[in-house]
C-alpha positions, -999 to 999 in steps of 0.1 A, spaced: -525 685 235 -542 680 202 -574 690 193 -596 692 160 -627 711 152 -639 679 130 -638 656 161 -646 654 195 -615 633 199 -579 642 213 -546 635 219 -520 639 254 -490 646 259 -479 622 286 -441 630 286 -416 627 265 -427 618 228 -453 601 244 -490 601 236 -522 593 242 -556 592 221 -591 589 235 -601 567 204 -571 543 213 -573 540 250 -547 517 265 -522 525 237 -494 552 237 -480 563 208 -455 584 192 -459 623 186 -463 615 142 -487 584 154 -511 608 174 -508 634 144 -517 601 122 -544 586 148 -561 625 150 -560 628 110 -581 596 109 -606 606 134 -608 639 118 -613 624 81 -637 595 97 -662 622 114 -666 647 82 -673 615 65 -715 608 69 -717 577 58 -690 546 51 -663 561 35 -658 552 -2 -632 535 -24 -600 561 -23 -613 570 9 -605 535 20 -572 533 8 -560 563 24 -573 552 59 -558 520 51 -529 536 45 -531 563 77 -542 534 101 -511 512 88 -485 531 103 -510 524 139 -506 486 133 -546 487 124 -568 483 92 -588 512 78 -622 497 86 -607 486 123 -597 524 128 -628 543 116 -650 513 138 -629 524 168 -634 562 163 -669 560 159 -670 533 190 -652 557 212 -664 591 206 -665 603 243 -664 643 242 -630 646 268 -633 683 262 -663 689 285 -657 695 320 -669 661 342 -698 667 368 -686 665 402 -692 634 420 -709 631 453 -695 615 478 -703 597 505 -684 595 543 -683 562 556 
């Protein structure tokens, strides 16, 4: 698993070379993809506002190698920052 102390975000193992990133959900990626895809979500969150002109570039660059734009990837890690560290709330059920 990876985890950042920038970002709520994550990436999983799910066998192999195979991974998964909650700001990508649907998509599995390579092991240097999911060290690319949590660079990005790590330089998008200590960012405060838009990023600026050689910021750009280099997420344009970062987010190339993920078949995406800059602006496309920092939209979709601000769009899906879901916290997946903290524990879910158990669900009641009910017996039919």
């Amino acid at each position: 698993m990876m985890t950042s102390d920038e970002t709520t975000h994550m990436a999983r193992c799910v066998g192999g070379d195979r991974w998964v990133v909650s700001w990508l959900p649907g998509r599995t990626l390579t092991g240097r993809q999911a060290v690319t895809a949590m660079t990005i979500a790590s330089t998008v969150s200590t960012t405060p506002d838009a990023p600026e002109g050689a910021d750009w570039a280099m997420l344009d660059d970062l987010a190339l190698e993920l078949g995406l734009t800059g602006r496309e990837a920092a939209y979709m890690v601000r769009l899906e920052n879901h916290d997946y560290r903290k524990t879910s709330k158990p669900r009641r059920r009910a017996l039919e």
